[in-house]
C-alpha atoms as one frame of an Amber mdcrd trajectory, in Angstrom:
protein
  10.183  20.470  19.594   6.489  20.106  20.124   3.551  22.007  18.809   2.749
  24.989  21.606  -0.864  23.280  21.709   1.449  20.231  23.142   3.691  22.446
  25.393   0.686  24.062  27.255  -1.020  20.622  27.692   1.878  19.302  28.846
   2.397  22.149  31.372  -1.063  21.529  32.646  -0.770  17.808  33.538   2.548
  18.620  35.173   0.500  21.478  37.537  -2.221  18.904  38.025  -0.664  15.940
  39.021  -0.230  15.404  43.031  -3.569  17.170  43.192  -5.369  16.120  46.725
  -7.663  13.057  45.997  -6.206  12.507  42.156  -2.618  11.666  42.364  -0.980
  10.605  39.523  -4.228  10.090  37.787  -3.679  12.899  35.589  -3.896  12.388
  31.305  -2.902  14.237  28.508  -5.208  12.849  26.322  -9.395  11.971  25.847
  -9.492   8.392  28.097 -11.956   6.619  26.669 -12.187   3.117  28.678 -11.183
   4.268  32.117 -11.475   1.625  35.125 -11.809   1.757  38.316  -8.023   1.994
  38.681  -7.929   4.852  37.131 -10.273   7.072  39.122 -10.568   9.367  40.256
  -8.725  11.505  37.456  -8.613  14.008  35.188  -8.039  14.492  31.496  -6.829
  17.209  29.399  -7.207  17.735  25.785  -7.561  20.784  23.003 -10.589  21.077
  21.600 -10.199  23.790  18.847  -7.496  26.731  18.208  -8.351  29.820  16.424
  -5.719  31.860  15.054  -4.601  35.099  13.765  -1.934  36.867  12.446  -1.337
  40.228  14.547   1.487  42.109  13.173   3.610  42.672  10.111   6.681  40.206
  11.060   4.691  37.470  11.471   3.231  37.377  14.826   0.012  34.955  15.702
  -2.394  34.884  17.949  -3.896  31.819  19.301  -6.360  31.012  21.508  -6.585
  27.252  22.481  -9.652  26.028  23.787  -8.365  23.288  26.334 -10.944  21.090
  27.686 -10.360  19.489  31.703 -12.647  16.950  32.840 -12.310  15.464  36.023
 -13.980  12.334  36.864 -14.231   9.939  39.345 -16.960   7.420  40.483 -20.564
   8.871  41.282 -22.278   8.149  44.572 -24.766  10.522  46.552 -22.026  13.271
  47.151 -20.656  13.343  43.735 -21.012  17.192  43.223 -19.571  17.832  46.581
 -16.687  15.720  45.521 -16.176  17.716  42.207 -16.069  21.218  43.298 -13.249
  20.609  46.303 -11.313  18.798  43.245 -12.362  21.721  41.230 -11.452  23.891
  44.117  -7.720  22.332  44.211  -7.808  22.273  40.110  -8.386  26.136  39.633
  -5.820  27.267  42.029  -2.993  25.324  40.700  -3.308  26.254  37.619  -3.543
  30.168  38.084  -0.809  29.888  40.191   1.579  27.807  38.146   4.112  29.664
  36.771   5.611  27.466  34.206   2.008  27.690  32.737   1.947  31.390  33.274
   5.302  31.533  31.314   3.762  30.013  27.790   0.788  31.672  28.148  -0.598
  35.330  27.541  -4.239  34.544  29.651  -5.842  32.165  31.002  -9.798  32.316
  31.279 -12.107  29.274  32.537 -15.354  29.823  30.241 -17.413  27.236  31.265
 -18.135  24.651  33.664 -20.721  21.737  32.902 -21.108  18.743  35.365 -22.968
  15.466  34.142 -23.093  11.497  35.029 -22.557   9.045  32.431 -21.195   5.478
  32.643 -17.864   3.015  31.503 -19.283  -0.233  31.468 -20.581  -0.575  34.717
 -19.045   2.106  36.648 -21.133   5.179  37.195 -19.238   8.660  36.462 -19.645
  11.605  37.644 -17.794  14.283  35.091 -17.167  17.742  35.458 -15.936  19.691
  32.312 -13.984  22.711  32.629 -13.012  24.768  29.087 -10.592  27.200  29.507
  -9.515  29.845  27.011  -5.628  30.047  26.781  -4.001  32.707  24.425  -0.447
  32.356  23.175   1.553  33.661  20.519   3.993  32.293  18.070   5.398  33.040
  14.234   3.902  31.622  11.125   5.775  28.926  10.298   7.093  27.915  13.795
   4.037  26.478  16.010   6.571  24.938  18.119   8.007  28.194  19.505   5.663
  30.546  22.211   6.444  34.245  22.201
């Protein structure tokens, strides 16, 4: 069995994927050298758990901080073009219910939108961070509560 930090990504790139505009293009992981192939997409990845036990028997707390970007080539319309992918983005994920079934909450913290480049390709990026809080037992990461 995999880590719930796994499970969780895992359920997000399965809510994700067929997305308007992104397809398939969806990745569980930080994509580094993306090509034009590959966009537009979006990547998911944790940045940083905190955790706590809660109870007597065991019980933890965690709250994942998941990191979304979505990226695809910039032009003159760029933001337009993120926020109806963002649009399509936030509602399939507070409406999936295999999500909503590992997870306690689900919060979107921030939202940051930047250019930067791959090579020769011109990116337009939009960062989502979302706060996701689970629990599980000391000792057994791999099983949500």
């Amino acid at each position: 069995m995999t880590h719930g930090r796994h499970q969780i990504r895992n359920a997000v790139v399965t809510a994700l994927t067929g997305l308007p505009v992104i397809g398939n293009n969806v990745f569980a992981s930080r994509v580094d050298m993306l090509s034009d192939k590959h966009l537009p997409c979006i990547c998911v990845y944790s940045k940083e758990e905190k955790s706590k036990r809660i109870s007597k028997d065991n019980l933890q707390e965690r709250r994942l901080n998941l990191a979304i970007e979505v990226v695809l080539k910039a032009d003159t319309d760029f933001d337009n073009q993120l926020d109806h992918i963002i649009t399509d983005l936030e509602a399939a994920l507070f409406n999936d219910i295999a999500l909503k079934s590992l997870i306690l909450d689900l919060d979107l913290s921030e939202t940051t939108m930047s250019t930067g480049n791959n090579g020769e390709l011109i990116l337009g990026i939009a960062s989502l961070n979302f706060n996701c809080v689970y629990h599980t037992r000391e000792g057994t990461p791999q099983t949500i509560i």
